[in-house]
C-alpha positions as CSV (number, residue, x, y, z in Angstrom):
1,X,31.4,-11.0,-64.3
2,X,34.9,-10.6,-64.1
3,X,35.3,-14.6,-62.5
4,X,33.4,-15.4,-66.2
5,X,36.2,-13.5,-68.4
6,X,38.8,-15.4,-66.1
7,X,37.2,-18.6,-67.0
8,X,37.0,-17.8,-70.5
9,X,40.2,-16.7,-70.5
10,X,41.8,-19.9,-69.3
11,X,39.7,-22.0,-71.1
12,X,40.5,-20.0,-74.1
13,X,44.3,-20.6,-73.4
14,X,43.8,-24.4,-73.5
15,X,42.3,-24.5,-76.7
16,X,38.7,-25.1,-75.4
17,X,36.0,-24.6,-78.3
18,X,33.8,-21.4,-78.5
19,X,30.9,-23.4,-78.0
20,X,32.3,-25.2,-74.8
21,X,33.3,-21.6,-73.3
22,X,29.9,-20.4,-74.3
23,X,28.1,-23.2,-71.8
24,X,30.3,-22.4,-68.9
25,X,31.1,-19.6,-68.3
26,X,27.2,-17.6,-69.7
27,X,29.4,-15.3,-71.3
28,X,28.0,-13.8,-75.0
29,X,29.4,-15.0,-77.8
30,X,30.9,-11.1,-79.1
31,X,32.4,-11.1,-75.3
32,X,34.2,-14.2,-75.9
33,X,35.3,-13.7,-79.7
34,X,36.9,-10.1,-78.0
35,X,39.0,-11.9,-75.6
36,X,39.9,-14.5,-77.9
37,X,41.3,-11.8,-80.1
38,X,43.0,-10.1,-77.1
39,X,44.6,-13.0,-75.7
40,X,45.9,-13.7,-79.5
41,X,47.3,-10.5,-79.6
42,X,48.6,-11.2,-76.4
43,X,50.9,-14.4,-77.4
44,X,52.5,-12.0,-80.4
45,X,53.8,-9.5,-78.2
């Protein structure tokens, strides 16, 4: 699991579309929307 949030994590960073993430890396959609909103609160700090 925690390979997947890497991989969305990265893929996130890059720009990559929600539905792109969503077919590679199995993750749920909530999962993925939660680290999108980390990682943004990431880049204001």
């Amino acid at each position: 699991m925690e390979e997947k949030i890497e991989t969305a994590s990265e893929m996130i960073k890059e720009g990559e579309p929600l539905e792109k993430i969503k077919k590679y890396t199995k993750l749920d959609e909530n999962k993925i929307l939660e680290l999108i909103k980390k990682i943004g609160n990431e880049k204001v700090q």
